[in-house]
Every structure is written in structure tokens, then in C-alpha cells.
MIZA-389401 format. One line per field, with one value per residue (C-alpha): y, z, x. Coordinates in nm, 2 decimals, m for minus. Example, Ala and Ser with C-alpha at 12.3 -4.5 7.8 and 13.67 -1.06 7.14 Angstrom:
BEGIN
v: [m0.45 | m0.11]
w: [0.78 | 0.71]
u: [1.23 | 1.37]
END
This chain:
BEGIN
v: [16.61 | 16.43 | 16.13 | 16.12 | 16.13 | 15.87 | 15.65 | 15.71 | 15.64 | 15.32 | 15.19 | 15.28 | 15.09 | 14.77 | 14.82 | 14.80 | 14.53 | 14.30 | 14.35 | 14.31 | 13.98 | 13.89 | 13.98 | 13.73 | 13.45 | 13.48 | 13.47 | 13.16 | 12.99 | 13.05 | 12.86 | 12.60 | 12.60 | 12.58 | 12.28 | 12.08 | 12.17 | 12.03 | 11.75 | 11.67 | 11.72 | 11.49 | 11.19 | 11.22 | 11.38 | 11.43 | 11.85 | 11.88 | 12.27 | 12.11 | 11.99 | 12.33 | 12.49 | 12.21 | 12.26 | 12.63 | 12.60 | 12.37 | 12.59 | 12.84 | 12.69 | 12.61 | 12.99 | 13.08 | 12.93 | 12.92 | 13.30 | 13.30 | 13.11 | 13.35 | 13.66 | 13.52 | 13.39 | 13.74 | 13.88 | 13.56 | 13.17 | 13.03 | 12.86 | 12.91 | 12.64 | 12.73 | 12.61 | 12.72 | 13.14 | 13.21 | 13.50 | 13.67 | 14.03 | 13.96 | 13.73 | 13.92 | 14.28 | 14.31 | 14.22 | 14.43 | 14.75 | 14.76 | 14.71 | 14.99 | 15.20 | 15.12 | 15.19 | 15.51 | 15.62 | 15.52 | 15.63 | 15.95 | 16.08 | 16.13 | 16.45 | 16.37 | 16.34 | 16.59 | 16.88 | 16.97 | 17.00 | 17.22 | 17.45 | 17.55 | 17.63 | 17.99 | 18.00 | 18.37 | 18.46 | 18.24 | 18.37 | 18.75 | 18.67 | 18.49 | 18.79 | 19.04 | 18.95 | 19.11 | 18.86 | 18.64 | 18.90 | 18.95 | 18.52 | 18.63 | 18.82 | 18.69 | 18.35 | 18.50 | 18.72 | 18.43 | 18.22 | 18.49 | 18.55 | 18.14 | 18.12 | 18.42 | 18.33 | 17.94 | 17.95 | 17.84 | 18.13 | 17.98 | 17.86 | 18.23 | 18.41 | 18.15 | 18.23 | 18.60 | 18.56 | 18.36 | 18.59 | 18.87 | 18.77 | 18.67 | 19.01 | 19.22 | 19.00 | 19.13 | 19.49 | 19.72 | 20.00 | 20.28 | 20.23 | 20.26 | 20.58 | 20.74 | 20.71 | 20.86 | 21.12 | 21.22 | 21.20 | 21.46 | 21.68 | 21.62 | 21.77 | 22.03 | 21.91 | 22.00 | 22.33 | 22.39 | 22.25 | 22.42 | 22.77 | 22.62 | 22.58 | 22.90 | 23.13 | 22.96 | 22.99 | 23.36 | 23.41 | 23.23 | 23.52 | 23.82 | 23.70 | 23.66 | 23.96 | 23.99 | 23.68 | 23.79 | 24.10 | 23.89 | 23.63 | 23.93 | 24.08 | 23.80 | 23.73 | 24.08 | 24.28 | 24.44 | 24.75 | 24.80 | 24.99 | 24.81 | 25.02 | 24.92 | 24.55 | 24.60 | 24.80 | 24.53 | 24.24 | 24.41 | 24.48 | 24.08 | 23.96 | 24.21 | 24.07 | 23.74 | 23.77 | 23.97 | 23.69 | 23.43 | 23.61 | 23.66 | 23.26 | 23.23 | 23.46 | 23.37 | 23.04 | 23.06 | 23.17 | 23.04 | 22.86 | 22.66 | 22.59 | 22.48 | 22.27 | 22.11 | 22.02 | 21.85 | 21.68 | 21.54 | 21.49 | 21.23 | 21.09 | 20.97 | 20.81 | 20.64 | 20.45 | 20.41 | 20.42 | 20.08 | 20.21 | 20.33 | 20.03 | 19.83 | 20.05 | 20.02 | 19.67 | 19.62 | 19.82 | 19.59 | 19.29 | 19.41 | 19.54 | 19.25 | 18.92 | 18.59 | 18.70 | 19.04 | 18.94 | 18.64 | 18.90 | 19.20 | 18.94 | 18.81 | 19.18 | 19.22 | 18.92 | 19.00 | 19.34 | 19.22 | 18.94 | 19.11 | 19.42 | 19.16 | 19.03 | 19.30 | 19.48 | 19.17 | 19.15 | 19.52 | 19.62 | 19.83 | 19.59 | 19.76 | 19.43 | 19.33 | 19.63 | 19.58 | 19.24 | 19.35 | 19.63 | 19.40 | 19.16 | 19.40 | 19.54 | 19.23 | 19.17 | 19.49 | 19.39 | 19.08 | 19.20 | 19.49 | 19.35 | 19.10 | 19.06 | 18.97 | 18.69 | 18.53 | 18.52 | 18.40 | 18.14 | 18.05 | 17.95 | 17.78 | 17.56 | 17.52 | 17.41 | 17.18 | 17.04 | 16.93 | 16.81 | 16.59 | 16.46 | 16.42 | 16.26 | 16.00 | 15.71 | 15.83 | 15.82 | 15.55 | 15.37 | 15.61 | 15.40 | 15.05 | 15.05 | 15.22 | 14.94 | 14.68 | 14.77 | 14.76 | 14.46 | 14.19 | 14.12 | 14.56 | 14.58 | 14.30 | 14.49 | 14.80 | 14.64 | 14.42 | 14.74 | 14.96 | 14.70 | 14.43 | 14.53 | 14.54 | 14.27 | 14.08 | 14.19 | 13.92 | 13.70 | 13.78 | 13.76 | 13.44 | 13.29 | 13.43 | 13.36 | 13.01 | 12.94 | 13.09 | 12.88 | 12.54 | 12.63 | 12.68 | 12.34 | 12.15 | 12.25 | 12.18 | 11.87 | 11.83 | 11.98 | 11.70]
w: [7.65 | 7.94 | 7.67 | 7.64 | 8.00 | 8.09 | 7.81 | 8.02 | 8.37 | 8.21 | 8.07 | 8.40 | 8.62 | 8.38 | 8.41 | 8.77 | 8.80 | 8.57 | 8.79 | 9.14 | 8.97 | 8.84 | 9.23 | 9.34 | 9.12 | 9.14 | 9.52 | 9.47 | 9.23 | 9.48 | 9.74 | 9.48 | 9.45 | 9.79 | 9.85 | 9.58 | 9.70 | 10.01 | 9.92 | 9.73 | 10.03 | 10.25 | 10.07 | 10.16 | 10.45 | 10.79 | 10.90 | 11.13 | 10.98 | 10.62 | 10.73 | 10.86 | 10.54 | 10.37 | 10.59 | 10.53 | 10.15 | 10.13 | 10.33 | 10.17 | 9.82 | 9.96 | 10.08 | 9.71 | 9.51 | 9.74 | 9.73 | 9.36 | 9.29 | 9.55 | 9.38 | 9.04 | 9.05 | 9.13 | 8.77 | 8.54 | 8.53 | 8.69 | 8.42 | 8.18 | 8.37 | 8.43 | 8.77 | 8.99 | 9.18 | 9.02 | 8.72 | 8.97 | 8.84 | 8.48 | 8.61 | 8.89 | 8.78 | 8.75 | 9.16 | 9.15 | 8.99 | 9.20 | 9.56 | 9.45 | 9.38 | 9.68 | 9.88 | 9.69 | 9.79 | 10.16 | 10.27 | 10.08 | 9.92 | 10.25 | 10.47 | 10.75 | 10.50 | 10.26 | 10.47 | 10.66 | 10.29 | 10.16 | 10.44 | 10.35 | 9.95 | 9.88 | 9.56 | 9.52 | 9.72 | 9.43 | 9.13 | 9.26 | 9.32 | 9.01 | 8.84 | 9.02 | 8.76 | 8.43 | 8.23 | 8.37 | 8.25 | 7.91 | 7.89 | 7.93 | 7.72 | 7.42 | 7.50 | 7.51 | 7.19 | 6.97 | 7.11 | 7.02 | 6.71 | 6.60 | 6.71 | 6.51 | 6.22 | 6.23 | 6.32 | 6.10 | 5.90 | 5.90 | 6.20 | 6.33 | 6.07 | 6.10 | 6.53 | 6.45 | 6.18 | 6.43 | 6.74 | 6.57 | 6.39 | 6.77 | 6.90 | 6.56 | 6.61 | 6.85 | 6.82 | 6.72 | 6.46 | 6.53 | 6.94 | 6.88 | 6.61 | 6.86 | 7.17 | 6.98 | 6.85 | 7.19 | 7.39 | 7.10 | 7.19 | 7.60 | 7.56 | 7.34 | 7.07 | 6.80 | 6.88 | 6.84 | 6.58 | 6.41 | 6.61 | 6.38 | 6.00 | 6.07 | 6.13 | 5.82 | 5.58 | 5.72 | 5.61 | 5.31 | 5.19 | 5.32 | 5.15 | 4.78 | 4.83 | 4.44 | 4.32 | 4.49 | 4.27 | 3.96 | 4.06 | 4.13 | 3.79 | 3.56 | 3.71 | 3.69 | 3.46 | 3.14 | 3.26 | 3.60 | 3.62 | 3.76 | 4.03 | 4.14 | 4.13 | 4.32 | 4.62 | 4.63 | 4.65 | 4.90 | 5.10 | 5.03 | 5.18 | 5.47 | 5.56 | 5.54 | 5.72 | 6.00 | 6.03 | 6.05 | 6.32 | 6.51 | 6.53 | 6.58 | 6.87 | 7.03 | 7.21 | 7.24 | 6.89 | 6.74 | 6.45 | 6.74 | 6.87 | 6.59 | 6.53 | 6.88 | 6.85 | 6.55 | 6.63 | 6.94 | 6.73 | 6.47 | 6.79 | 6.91 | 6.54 | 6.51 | 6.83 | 6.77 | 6.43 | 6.36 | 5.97 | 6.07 | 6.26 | 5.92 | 5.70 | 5.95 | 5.98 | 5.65 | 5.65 | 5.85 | 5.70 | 5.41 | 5.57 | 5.78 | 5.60 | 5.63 | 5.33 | 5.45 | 5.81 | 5.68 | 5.47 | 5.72 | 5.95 | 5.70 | 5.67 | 6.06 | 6.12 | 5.76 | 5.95 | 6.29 | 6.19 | 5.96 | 6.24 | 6.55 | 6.34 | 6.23 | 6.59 | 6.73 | 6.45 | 6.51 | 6.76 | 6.96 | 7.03 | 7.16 | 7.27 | 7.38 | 7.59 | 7.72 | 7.83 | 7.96 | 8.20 | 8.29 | 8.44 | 8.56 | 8.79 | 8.88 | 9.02 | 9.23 | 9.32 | 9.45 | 9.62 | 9.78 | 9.90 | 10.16 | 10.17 | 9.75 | 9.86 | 10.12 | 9.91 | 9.63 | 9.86 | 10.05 | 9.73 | 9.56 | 9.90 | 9.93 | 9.55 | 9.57 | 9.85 | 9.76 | 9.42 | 9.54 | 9.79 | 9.57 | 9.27 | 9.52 | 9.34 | 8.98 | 9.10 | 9.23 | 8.92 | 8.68 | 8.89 | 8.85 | 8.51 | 8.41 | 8.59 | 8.42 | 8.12 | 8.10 | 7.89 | 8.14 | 8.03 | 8.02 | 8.38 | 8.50 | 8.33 | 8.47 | 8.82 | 8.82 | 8.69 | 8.98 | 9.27 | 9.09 | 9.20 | 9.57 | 9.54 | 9.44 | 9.80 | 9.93 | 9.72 | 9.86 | 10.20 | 10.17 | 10.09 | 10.38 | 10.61 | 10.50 | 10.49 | 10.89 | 10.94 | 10.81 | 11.01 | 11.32 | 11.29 | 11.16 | 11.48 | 11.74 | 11.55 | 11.63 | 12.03 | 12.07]
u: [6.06 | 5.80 | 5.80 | 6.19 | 6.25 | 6.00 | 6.17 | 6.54 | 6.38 | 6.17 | 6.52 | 6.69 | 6.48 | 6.50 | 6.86 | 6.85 | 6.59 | 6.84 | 7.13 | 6.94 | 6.80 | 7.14 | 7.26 | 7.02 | 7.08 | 7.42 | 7.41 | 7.21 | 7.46 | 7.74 | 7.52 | 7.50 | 7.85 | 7.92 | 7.74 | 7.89 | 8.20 | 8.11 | 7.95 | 8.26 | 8.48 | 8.25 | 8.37 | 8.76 | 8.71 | 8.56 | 8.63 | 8.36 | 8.30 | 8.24 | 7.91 | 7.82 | 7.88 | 7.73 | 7.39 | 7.44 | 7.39 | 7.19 | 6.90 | 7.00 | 6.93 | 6.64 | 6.54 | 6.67 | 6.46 | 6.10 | 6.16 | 6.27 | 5.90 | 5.71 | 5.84 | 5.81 | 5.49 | 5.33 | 5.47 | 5.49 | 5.42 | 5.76 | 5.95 | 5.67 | 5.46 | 5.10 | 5.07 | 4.80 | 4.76 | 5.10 | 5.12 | 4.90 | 4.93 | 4.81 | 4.52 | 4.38 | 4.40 | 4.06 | 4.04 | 4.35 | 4.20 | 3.91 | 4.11 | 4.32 | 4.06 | 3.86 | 4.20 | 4.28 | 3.89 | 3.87 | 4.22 | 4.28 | 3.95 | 3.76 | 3.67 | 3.94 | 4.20 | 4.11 | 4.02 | 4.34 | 4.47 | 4.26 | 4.24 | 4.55 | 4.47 | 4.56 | 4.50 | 4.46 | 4.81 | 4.96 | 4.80 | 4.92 | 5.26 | 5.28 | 5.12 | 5.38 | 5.64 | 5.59 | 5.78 | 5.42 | 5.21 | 5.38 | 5.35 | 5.03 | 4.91 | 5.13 | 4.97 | 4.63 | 4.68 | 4.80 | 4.47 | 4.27 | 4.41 | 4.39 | 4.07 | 3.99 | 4.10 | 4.03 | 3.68 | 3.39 | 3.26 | 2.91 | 2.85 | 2.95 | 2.75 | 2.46 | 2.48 | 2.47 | 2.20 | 1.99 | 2.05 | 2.03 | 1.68 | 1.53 | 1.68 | 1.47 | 1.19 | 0.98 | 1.10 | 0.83 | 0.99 | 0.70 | 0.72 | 1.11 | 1.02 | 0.74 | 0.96 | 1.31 | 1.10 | 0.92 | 1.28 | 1.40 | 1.10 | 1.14 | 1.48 | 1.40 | 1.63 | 1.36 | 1.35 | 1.74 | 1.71 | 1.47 | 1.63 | 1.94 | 1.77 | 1.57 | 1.86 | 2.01 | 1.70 | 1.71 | 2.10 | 2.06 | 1.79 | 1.96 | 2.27 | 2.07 | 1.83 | 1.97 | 1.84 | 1.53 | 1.53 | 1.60 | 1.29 | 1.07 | 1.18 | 1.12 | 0.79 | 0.67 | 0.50 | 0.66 | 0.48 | 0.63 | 0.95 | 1.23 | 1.27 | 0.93 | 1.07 | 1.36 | 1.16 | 0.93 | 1.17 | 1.37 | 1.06 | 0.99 | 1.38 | 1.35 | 1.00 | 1.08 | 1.44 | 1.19 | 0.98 | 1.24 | 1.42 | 1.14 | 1.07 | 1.43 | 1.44 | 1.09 | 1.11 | 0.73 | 0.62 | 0.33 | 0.51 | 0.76 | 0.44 | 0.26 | 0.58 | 0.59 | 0.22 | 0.27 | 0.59 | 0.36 | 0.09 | 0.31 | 0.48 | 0.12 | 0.04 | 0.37 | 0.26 | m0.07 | m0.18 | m0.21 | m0.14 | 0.19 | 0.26 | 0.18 | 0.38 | 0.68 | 0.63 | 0.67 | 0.95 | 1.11 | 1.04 | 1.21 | 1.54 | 1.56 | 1.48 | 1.65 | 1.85 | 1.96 | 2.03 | 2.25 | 2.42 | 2.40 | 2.58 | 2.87 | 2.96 | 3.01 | 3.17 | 3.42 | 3.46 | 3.54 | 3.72 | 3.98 | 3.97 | 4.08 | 4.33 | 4.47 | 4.52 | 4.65 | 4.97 | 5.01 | 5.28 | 5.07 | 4.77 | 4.47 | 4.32 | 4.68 | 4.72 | 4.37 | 4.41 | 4.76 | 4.60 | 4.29 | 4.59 | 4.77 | 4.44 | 4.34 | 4.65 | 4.66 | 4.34 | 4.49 | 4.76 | 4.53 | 4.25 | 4.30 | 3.88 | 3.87 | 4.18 | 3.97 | 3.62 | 3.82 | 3.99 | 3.65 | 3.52 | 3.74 | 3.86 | 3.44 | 3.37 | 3.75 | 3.61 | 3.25 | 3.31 | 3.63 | 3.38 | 3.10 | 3.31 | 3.54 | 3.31 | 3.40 | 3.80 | 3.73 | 3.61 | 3.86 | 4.14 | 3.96 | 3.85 | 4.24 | 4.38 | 4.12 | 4.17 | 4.54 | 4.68 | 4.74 | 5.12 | 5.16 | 5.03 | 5.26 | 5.53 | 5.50 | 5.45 | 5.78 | 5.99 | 5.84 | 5.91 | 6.07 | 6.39 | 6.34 | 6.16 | 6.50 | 6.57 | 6.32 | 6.53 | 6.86 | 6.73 | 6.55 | 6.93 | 7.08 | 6.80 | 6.74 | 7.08 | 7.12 | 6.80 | 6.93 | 7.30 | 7.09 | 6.91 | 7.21 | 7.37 | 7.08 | 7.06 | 7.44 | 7.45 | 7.12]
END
């Protein structure tokens, strides 16, 4: 759309260059005209008021055409002769280029000009009035979603897996396994997880024996004597489940009982080798260097990124988005946020008037030389071009008025000449 319109402006400023040039010739044709016509009557006749008109168009012919070769000499050679400082666009935009930029530099990019400008930035008042309408924020975050969502699904599967693989590999490196081990194991034991858990299997082991006091029996029976009577065997394996159902409920029951002791003392005990047993530290080691080779990573990371990738993707193309509606409230707040807070608008101003400011001032050299070496490297004949259609057609002015002015010039003298 910006090309097409460029292409209808382009071809309506040629079209109006062509007919303020045609005005001009045309204007100096009818000079022309003029004067042979007077010339003409000169020979039969003696009107006093031929002569002015004669000296009228003659200085005006001459007007005409040193303002036709002053105006066309700054665009193109003047008849196609190469005569000397004319075609002065296409052979000086070098100087050109470098003037502009200089101009561009010292009159617009400095402090005094600059600063009155961005003064008045407010950025951030923008951004939240421009956020208050929710057709914005949907643009938004349906803009955002479908970047996401390309880049997504577009990016380089190795180069991500290889970046995970490689972070992932420095992050495991230097992790030792039994430090991690020891200091789980001693924060389950600070918080008295341990002993719940062993509260938990013991009142379990102890339901699990009342409930099968007749396998009991049966175990008792086949592993006693042929002698014994089998009410013997049944007395002594119920004697044997209520025993040990006692004794489990008593560790259950007694926080402080010397097997939850024992337990706790051991539990301590391993924590303390984990960390520093340099045997566990080599068997752990190991351990890791077999769950976390080169190979296993790469593959460990192929897997995540498979998983991630296909999960994004897949949440994005649903209707109810969780990362849509995420991004949508994380708008949404910092727009309240903007609207709210008068002292987040002002930092957020402050800083971006600051940073505008400095790196305008500190980059005026580079914009200077962006606008040179544009205007350098232009084609010679494609700069003149552009030029002549930009001012070309008030330059046709300087034409026009050139006629009329050197015509009321060479009237003026004819008739001093005359009254002297």
C-alpha cells in the first residue's frame, strides 16, 4: 500500500513539474512571439508603443532563457552540452551529502533544539491510553500468540536442544549428588518427616498382622512339630500376632521409643556418610556420570524441548489459551499499573526522555554520516531526479518570474533611454 501511494504521488509531481515547465516555456514562446511581431511592425510603421513592446520582449527573452540555463543547469547539462559548474546535483552530491548532513547535525540534532522536545515525551501516558481499549489489547495478544507460536514451531531443533544440552550439562556439572542426598535427607529428619513416616508403615505392618493372625496360624502350623497338637499351634501364633501388634503399637504410640531413636540415629548417621564419605561421594559420582552423559543429556534435552514444544503449540491453537490469557492479564495489569501510578509514569518517562536524549546526542555523528553516505551513494542521475521532482516545479517559478522581471527591466530601460 506505502509503495502504491508513493508510485501515485511520484507520478503526480512529474505531472505537475511538466506543466509548470510547459507554463514557462510557453510564457517564453509568447515573448518570442511578441517580438517578432514587433519587429515585423517596425518596418511599416512608426507607433511609438511598438517599441515598448518590442523592448518588453526582448528582456524578457532574455530573463527567460538566463533563468531557463540557471535552473537547468542545477539538475542536467543544458541542451546536453557539458559546459562548465552546470549538472550540478549529479556532480557535486558528494559535497552535497555531506553539507546536508552537517546541516541536519548542527541545526536539529543539538541540546537546544532537542531538549524542549523531549521534555515533553510521555511515553507512558500513551502506551496506557492506548492499552485502555481492549480491541489494543486483544491486537495484542493475538499478535503476540501467533509470534510465539512461529517462533515455536520454526526454530532450529538443534540449536535449542544443543543450548539446553550445554546449559543444562554446566548447571549438573559441579552439583555434588551425596551433598544434595545428605542435606534432603537431614531436612526430612529436621522436620520430623521420618518419623511420620515411619508412625505411618508401622501402624500398617501392625494392621496388616492382626488382619492375617490366620495365616500366622497356618505358618506356625507347617513349621511345627507333628507332635504338637494344633491347639498348641494356634495359642502360640496368636500369642505371636498379639505380641507383635503390642510392640508395633507401642513404637507407633511412643514418639521417644528406643526403635524411633535407633532409627533417627541412624538416619543421622547415613546423612553424615553421604556427605562425607569420600566412598559414597565416588559411588554417587559415578552415578551421575552415568545418568548424565553427553549422550543422555542431549537426549534428556530433545525430550523436553519435543514436550514443550508440542505443549506451547498446542495451548496457543486452543481457544482458551493459558499463555494467551496470561499475556492478556499481564497487559491488562500493566496497564492499570499505568493508569494508577502517577510515580511508575514519571520513572518510566525520566528514563526513557534520559536514554532518548543521550544516545540522540551521542549518535548526532553517525546521523550525520547515515545522511551523507545515503546521499553519496545515490546514483548521480537518481539523485538529480528526485531533486528536480521535489522542487522542480517551483523552481519553474524562477522561470516565470525571470520573464516578467526582465521584460519590466528592459521596458524600464527602453524608456529612461527614451525620456534621456
Amino acid at each position: 500500500m506505502m509503495n502504491k501511494d508513493h508510485r501515485s504521488t511520484d507520478t503526480f509531481k512529474r505531472t505537475q513539474l511538466r506543466r509548470h515547465k510547459a507554463l514557462a516555456t510557453g510564457l517564453f514562446l509568447l515573448m518570442m512571439a511578441l517580438f517578432v511581431v514587433c519587429v515585423y511592425l517596425l518596418k511599416t510603421r512608426t507607433d511609438a508603443w511598438i517599441g515598448y513592446v518590442k523592448a518588453f520582449a526582448e528582456a524578457a527573452m532574455v530573463g527567460a532563457l538566463a533563468d531557463w540555463f540557471a535552473v537547468t543547469a542545477l539538475f542536467h547539462h543544458p541542451l546536453g552540452l557539458p559546459i562548465p559548474h552546470t549538472n550540478l546535483i549529479e556532480n557535486k552530491k558528494k559535497d552535497i551529502g555531506n553539507n546536508l548532513g552537517n546541516f541536519v547535525v548542527d541545526n536539529f540534532l543539538n541540546a537546544k533544539t532537542l531538549r524542549p522536545y523531549i521534555d515533553k515525551l510521555q511515553i507512558s501516558s500513551f502506551i496506557a491510553n492506548w492499552l485502555s481499549k481492549e480491541t489494543n489489547i486483544e491486537l495484542l495478544v493475538t499478535e503476540a500468540g501467533h509470534l510465539l507460536k512461529q517462533m515455536v514451531e520454526k526454530a532450529d531443533e538443534a540449536m535449542v536442544v544443543s543450548f539446553i544440552t550445554k546449559k543444562s550439562g554446566a548447571l549438573l556439572k559441579d552439583i555434588q549428588f551425596n551433598e544434595i542426598a545428605a542435606n534432603g535427607l537431614t531436612l526430612i529428619i529436621d522436620r520430623g518427616d521420618h518419623a511420620r513416616l515411619l508412625g505411618f508403615l508401622v501402624n500398617k505392618v501392625k494392621n496388616y498382622v492382626i488382619d492375617n493372625e490366620a495365616l500366622v496360624k497356618q505358618k506356625v502350623k507347617q513349621e511345627s512339630h507333628f507332635l504338637i497338637p494344633g491347639f498348641v499351634n494356634n495359642y502360640i501364633a496368636s500369642k505371636l500376632t498379639a505380641g507383635i501388634a503390642k510392640y508395633l503399637d507401642e513404637i507407633e504410640k511412643d514418639p521417644d521409643h528406643k526403635i524411633r531413636r535407633d532409627i533417627h540415629k541412624q538416619l543421622l548417621n547415613f546423612a553424615t556418610a553421604l556427605k562425607t564419605s569420600s566412598q559414597w561421594q565416588k559411588e554417587l559420582q559415578e552415578l551421575k556420570d552415568q545418568l548424565l552423559s553427553e549422550e543422555k543429556l542431549k537426549d534428556y534435552a530433545t525430550s523436553i524441548w519435543k514436550s514443550a514444544q508440542t505443549s506451547i503449540v498446542r495451548d496457543l491453537s486452543s481457544g482458551n489459551s493459558v499463555l494467551r490469557n496470561y499475556i492478556r492479564r499481564s497487559i491488562k495489569d500493566l496497564e492499570e499499573s499505568l493508569q494508577q501510578d502517577a510515580v511508575l509514569r514519571d520513572r518510566i518517562d525520566g528514563w526513557i526522555r534520559r536514554n532518548a536524549y543521550s544516545y540522540i546526542l551521542r549518535n548526532t555523528e553517525q546521523a550525520g554520516r547515515l545522511i551523507s553516505n545515503t546521499v553519496g551513494n545515490w546514483e548521480g542521475k537518481e539523485l538529480s531526479n528526485k531533486l528536480e521532482l521535489e522542487v522542480g516545479k517551483d523552481l519553474q517559478f524562477i522561470r516565470i518570474n525571470g520573464t516578467l522581471v526582465g521584460g519590466l527591466v528592459g521596458l524600464l530601460i527602453y524608456t529612461l533611454s527614451r525620456l534621456l
